[in-house]
DSSP file (Angstrom, degrees, kcal/mol; ACC not computed):
  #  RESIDUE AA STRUCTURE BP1 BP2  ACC     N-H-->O    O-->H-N    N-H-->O    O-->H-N    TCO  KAPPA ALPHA  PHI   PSI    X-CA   Y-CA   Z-CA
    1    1 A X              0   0    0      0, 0.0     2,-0.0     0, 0.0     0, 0.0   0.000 360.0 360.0 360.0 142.3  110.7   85.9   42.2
    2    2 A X        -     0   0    0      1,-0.1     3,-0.1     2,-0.0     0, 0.0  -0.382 360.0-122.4 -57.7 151.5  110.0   82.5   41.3
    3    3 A X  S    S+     0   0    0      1,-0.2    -1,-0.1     3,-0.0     0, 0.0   0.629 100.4  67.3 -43.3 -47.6  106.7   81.2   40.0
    4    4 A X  S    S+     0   0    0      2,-0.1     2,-0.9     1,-0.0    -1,-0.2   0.793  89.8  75.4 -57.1 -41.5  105.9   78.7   42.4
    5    5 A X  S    S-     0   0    0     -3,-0.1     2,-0.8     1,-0.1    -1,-0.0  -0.398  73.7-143.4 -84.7 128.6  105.4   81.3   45.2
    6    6 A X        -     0   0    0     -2,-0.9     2,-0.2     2,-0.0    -1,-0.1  -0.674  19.1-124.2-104.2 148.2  102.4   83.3   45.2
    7    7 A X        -     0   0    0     -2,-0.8     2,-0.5     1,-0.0     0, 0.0  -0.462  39.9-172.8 -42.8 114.5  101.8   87.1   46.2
    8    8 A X        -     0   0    0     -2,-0.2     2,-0.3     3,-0.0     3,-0.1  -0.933  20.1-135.9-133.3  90.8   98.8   86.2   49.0
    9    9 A X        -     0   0    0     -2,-0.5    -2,-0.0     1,-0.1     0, 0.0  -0.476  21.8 -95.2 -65.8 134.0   97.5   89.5   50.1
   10   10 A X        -     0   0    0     -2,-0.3     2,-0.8     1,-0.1     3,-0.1   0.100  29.3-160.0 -61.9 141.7   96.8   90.3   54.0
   11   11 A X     >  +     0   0    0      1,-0.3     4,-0.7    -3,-0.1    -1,-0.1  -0.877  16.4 175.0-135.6 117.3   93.6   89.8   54.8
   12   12 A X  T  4 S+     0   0    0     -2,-0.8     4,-0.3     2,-0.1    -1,-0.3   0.603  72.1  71.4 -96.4 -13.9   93.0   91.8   58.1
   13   13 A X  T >> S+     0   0    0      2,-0.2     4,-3.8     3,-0.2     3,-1.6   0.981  99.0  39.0 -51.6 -75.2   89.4   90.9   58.0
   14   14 A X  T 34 S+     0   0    0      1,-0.3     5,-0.4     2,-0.2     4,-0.2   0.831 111.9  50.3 -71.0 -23.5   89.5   87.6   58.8
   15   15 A X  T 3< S+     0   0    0     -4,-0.7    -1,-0.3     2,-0.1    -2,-0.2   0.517 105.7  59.5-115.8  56.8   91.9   87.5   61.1
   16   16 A X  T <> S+     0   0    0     -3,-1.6     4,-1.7    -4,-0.3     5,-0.3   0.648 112.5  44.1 -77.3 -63.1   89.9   90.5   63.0
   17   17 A X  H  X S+     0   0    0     -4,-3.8     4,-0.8     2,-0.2    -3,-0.2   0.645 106.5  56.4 -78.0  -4.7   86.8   88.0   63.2
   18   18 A X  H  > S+     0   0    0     -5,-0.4     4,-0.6    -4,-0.2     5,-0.2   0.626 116.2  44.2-100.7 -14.5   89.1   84.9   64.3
   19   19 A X  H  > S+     0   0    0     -5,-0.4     4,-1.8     2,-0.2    -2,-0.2   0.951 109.4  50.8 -76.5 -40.7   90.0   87.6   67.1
   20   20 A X  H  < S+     0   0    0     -4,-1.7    -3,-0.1     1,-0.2    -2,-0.1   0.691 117.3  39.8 -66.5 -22.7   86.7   88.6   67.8
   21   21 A X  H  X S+     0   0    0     -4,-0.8     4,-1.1    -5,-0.3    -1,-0.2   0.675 106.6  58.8-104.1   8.4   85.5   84.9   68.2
   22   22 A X  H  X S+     0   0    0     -4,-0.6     4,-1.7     2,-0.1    -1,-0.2   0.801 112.3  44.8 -95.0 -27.8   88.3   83.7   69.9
   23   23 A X  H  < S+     0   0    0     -4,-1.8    -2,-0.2    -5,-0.2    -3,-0.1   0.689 106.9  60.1 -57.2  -4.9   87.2   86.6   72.5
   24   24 A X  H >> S+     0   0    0      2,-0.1     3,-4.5     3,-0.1     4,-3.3   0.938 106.7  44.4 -73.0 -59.6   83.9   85.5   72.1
   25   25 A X  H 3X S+     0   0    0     -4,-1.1     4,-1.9     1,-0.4     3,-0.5   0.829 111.2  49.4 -46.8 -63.2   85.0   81.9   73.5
   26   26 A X  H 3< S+     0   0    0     -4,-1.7    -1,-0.4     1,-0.3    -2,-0.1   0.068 111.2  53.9 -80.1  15.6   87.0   82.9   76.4
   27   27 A X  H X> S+     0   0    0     -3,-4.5     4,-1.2     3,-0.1     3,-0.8   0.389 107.6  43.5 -62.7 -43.2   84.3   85.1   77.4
   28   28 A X  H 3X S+     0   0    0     -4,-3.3     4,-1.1    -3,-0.5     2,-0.3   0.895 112.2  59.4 -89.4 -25.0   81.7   82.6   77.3
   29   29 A X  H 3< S+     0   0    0     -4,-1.9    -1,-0.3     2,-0.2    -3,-0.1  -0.523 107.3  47.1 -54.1  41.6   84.7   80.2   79.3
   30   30 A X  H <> S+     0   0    0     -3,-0.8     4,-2.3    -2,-0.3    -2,-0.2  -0.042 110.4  59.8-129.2 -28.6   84.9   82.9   82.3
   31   31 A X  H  < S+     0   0    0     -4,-1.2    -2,-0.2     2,-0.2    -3,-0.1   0.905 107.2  41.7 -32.9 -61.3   81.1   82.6   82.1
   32   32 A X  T  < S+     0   0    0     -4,-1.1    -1,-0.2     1,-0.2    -3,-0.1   0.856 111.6  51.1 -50.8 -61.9   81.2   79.4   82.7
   33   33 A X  T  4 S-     0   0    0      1,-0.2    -2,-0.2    -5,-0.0    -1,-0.2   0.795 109.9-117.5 -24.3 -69.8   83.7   79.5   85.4
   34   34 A X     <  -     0   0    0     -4,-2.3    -1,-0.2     2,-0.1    -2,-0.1  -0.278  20.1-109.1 112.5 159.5   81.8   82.2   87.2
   35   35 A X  S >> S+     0   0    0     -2,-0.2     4,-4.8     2,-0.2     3,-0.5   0.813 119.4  57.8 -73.7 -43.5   83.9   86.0   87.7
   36   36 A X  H 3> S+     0   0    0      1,-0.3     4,-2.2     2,-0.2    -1,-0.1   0.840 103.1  46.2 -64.3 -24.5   84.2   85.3   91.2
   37   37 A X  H 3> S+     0   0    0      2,-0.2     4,-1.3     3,-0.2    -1,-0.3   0.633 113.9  57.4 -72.8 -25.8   86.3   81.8   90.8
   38   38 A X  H <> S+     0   0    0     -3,-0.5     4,-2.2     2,-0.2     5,-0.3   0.966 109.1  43.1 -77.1 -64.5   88.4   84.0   88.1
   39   39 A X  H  X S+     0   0    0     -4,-4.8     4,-2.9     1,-0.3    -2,-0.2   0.938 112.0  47.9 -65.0 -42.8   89.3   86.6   90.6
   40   40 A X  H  X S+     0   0    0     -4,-2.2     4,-2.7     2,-0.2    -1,-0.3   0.884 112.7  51.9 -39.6 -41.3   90.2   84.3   93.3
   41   41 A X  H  X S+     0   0    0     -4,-1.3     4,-1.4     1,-0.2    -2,-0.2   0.949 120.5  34.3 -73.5 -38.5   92.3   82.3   90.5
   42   42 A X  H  X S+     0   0    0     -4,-2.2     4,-3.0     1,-0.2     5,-0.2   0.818 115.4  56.9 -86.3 -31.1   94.2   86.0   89.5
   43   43 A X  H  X S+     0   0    0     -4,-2.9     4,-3.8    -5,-0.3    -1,-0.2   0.984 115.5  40.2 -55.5 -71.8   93.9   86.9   93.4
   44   44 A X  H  X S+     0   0    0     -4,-2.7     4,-0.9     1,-0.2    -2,-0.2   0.758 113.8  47.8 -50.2 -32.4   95.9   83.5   93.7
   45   45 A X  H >X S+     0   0    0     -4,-1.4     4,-2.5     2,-0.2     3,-1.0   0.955 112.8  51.9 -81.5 -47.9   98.3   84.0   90.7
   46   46 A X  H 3X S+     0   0    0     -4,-3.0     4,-2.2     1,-0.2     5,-0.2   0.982 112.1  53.5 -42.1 -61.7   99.1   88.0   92.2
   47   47 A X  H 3X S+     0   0    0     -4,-3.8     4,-1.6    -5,-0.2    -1,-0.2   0.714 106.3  43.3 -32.2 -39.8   99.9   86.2   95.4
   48   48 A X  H <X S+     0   0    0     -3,-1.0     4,-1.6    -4,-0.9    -1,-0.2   0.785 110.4  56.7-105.3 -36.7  102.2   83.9   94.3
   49   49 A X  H  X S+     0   0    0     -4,-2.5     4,-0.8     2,-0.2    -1,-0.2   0.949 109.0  47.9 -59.6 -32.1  104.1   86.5   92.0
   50   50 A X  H >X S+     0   0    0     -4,-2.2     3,-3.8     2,-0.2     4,-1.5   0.994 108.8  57.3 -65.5 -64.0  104.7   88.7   95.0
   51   51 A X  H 3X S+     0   0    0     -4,-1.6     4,-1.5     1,-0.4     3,-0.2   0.624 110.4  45.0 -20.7 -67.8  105.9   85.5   97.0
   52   52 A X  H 3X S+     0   0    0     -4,-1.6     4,-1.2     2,-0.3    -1,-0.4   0.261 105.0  53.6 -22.3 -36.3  108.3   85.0   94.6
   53   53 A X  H << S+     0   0    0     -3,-3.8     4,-0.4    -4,-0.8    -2,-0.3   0.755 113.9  50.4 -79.0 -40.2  109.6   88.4   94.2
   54   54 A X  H >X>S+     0   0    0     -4,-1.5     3,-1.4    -3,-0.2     5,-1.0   0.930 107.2  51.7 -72.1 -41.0  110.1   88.3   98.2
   55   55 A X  H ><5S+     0   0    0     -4,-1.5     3,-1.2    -5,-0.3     5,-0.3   0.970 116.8  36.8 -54.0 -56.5  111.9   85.1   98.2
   56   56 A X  T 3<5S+     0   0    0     -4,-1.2    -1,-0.3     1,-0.3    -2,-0.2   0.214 106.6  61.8 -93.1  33.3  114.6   86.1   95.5
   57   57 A X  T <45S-     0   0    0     -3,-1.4    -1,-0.3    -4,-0.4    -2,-0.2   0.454 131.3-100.3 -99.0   3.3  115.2   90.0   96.5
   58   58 A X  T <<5S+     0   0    0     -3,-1.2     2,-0.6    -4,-0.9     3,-0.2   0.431  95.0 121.0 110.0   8.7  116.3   87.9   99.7
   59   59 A X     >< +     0   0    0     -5,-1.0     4,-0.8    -6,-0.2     3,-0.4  -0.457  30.9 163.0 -87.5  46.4  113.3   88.2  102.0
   60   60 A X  H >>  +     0   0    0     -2,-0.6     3,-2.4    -5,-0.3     4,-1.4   0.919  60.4  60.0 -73.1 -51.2  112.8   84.3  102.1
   61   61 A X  H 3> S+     0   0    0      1,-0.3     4,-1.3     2,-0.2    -1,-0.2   0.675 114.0  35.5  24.6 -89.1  110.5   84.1  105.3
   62   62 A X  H 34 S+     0   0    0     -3,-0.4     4,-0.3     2,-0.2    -1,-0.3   0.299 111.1  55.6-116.4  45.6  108.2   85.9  104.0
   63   63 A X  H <X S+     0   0    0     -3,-2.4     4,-2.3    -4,-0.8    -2,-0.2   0.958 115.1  43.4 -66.1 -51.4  108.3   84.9  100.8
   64   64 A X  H  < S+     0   0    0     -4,-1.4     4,-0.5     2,-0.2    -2,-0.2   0.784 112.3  50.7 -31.6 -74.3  107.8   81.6  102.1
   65   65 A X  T >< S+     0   0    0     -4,-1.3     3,-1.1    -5,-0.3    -3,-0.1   0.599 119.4  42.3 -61.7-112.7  104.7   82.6  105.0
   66   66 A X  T 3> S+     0   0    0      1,-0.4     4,-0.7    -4,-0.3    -2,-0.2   0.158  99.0  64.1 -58.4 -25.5  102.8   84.6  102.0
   67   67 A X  T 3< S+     0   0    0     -4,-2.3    -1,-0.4     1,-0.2     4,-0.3   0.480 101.5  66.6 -52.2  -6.5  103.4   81.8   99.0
   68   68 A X  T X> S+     0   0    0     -3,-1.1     4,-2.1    -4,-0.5     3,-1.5   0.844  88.4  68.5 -68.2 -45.2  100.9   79.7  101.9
   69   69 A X  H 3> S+     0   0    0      1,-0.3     4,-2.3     2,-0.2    -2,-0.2   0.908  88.2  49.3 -70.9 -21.1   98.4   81.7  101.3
   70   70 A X  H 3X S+     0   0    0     -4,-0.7     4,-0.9     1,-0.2    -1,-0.3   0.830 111.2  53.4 -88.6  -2.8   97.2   81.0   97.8
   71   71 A X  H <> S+     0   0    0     -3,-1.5     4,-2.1    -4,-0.3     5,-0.3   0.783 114.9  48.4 -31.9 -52.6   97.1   76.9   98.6
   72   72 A X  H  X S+     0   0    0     -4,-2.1     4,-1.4     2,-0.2     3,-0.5   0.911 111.3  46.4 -66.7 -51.7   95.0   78.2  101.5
   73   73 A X  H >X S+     0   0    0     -4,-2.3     3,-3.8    -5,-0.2     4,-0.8   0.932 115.8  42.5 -20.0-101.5   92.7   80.5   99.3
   74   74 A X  H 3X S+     0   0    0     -4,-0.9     4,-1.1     1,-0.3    -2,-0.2   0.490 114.5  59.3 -68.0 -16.6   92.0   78.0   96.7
   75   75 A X  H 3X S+     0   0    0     -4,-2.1     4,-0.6    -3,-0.5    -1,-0.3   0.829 110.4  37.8 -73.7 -30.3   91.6   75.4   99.7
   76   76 A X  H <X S+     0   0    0     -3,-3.8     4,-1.5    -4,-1.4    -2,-0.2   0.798 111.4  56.4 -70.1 -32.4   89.1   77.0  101.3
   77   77 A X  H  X S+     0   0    0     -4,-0.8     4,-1.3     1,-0.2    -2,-0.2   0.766 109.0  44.9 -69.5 -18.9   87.5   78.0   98.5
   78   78 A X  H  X S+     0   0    0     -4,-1.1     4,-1.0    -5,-0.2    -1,-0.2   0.551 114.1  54.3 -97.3 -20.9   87.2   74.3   97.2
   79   79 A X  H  X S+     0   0    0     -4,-0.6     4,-1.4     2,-0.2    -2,-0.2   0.901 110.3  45.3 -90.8 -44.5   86.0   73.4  101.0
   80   80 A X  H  X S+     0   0    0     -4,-1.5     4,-1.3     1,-0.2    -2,-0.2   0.776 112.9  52.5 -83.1 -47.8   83.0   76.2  100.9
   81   81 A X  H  X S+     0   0    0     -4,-1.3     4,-3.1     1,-0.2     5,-0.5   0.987 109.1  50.5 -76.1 -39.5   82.0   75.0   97.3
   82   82 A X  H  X S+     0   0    0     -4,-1.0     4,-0.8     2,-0.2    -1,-0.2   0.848 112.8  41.6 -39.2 -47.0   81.8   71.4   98.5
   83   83 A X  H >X S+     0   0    0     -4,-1.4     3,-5.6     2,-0.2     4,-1.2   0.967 110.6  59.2 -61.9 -91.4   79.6   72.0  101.4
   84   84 A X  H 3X S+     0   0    0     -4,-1.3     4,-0.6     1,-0.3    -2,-0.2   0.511 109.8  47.4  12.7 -63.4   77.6   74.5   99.0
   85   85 A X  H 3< S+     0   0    0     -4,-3.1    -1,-0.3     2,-0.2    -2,-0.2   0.693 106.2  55.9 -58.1 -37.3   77.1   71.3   96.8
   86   86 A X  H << S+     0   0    0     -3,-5.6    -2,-0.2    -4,-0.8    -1,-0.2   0.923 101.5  59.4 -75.2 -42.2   76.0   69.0   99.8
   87   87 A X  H  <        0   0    0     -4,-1.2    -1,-0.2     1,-0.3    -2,-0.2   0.870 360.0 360.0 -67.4 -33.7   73.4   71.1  100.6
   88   88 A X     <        0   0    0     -4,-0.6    -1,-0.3    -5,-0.2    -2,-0.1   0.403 360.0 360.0 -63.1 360.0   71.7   71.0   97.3
């Protein structure tokens, strides 16, 4: 081997802790967030894969009808926080 390159051994330590704190981070961002706004988002995200599986196996209908519903979800939900907010 050439000179110029050096041997660098793998340093599972650090990046173990750059794992642990980037779980830290995206812990304390779902915190933030709130759980229930999370599950509604994954609630939304399930929805829309299903939707999507119905549309191309050839079920476009209701592919179509159920892909509504997570716009409807997240609209309602966004309508409930507003009000929520006026009241304060």
């Amino acid at each position: 081997m050439p000179s110029t390159i050096k041997n660098k051994p793998f340093s599972f330590d650090n990046k173990l802790l750059s794992l642990i704190f980037n779980f830290n981070k995206k812990m304390n961002y779902i915190k933030k967030i709130g759980i229930h706004n999370v599950l509604v988002l994954l609630l939304c995200l399930v929805i829309i894969v299903i939707a999507e599986y119905l549309f191309l196996t050839g079920h476009e209908l209701h592919g179509i009808f159920l892909g509504l519903w997570a716009p409807t979800i997240l609209g309602i939900i966004i309508f409930l926080k507003l009000i929520d907010n006026g009241s304060k």
